[in-house]
N, C-alpha and C positions, 0 to 999 in steps of 0.2 A: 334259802339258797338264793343267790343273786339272779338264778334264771329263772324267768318264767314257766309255772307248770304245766304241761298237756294234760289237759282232762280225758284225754282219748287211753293215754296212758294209766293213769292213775285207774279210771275203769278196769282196764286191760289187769293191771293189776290185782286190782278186789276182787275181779273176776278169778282170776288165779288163786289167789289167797283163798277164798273160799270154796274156792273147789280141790283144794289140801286138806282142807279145814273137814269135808265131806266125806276125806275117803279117812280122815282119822277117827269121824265121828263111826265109821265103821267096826275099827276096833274096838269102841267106848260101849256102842248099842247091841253089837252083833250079826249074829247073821240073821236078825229079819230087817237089816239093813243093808246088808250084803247082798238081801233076796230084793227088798225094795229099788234097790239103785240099779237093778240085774246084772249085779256080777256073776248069777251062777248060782245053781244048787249045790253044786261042787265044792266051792267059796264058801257056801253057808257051814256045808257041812265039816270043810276043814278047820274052819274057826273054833266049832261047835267041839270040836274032837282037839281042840286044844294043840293044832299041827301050827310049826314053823311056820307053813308058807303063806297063807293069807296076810300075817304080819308082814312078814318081811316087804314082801309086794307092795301092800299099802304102805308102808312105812317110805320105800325108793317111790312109789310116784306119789306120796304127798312130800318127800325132799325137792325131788324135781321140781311138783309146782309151785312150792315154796322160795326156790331159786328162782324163775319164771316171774315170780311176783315181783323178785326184789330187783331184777332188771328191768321191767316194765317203770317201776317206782323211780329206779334210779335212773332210768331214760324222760320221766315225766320230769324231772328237776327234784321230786320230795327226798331224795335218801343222798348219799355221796356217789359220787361218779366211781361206778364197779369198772372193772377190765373188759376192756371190747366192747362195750355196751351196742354200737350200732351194729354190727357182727353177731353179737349173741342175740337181738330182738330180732334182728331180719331171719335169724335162722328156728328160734320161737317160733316166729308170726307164721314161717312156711311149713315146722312142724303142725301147731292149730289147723291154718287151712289143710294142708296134706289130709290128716289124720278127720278131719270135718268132709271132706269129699271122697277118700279113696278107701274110706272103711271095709269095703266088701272084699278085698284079699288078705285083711286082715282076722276076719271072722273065719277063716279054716282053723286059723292057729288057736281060737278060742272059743271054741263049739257049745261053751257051757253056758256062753251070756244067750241073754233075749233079746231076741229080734227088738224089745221095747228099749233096751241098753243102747243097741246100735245106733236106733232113731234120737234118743235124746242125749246119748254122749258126743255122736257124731255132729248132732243142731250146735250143740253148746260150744265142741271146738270148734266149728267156723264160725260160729258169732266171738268168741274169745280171738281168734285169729284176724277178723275183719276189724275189728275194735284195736288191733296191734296194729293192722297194716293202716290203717287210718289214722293212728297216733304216732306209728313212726315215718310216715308221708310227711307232719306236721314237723315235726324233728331231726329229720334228714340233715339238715346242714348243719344242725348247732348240733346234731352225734359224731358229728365226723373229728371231731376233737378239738379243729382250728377256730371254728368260733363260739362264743359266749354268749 
């Protein structure tokens, strides 16, 4: 592509990509992956029992951050220019940080993860969010769509 790439982005990216890639490896391994990552006993055991729902879930938020990736990539210059792109990263970036700082009234809703889930899911989206909001700092004006 004739623009320059943000390496902030393309991070932001792999980072997303890979943490799709983690909650698929969920389905693959199991639930003593489900129990590693601490999704839950719950989780393990839905799997384990052969229940819809552990798939399904995993499956909507590795789409999610599959899409998440491919905005970041295509905000970095590496993929084609998606719809919205500076609209859709900024509202990304402030899901990550949100979701990296305000975790603690989101855990009523999910009683079954571990205190260990909270501390390394929450580190990882605001470092995924800080890595967005630094790359899309850099790209600010070449997202706005009028320049190249």
């Amino acid at each position: 592509m004739a623009s320059p790439t943000n390496k902030l982005l393309v991070f932001g990216g792999a980072l997303s990509g890979l943490a799709a890639l983690m909650h698929l490896a969920c389905l693959v391994v199991g639930a003593p992956l489900f129990r590693l990552l601490g999704a839950g006993e719950q989780m393990a055991q839905l799997h384990l029992a052969g229940h819809w729902y552990p798939t399904v879930v995993t499956l909507v938020i590795a789409s999610v951050l599959t899409g998440w990736s491919a905005y970041a990539l295509s905000g970095a210059g590496l993929i084609r220019k998606l719809p919205l792109r500076r609209t859709a990263l900024s509202v990304i970036t402030a899901i990550y940080i949100v979701r990296g700082i305000a975790f603690a009234p989101a855990m009523a809703y999910f009683p079954g993860n571990s205190m260990t889930f909270w501390a390394v899911s929450s580190s990882i989206c605001l470092l995924i969010g800080i890595v967005h909001l630094m790359g899309l700092r850099q790209s600010w004006v070449r997202l706005s769509g009028g320049a190249v």
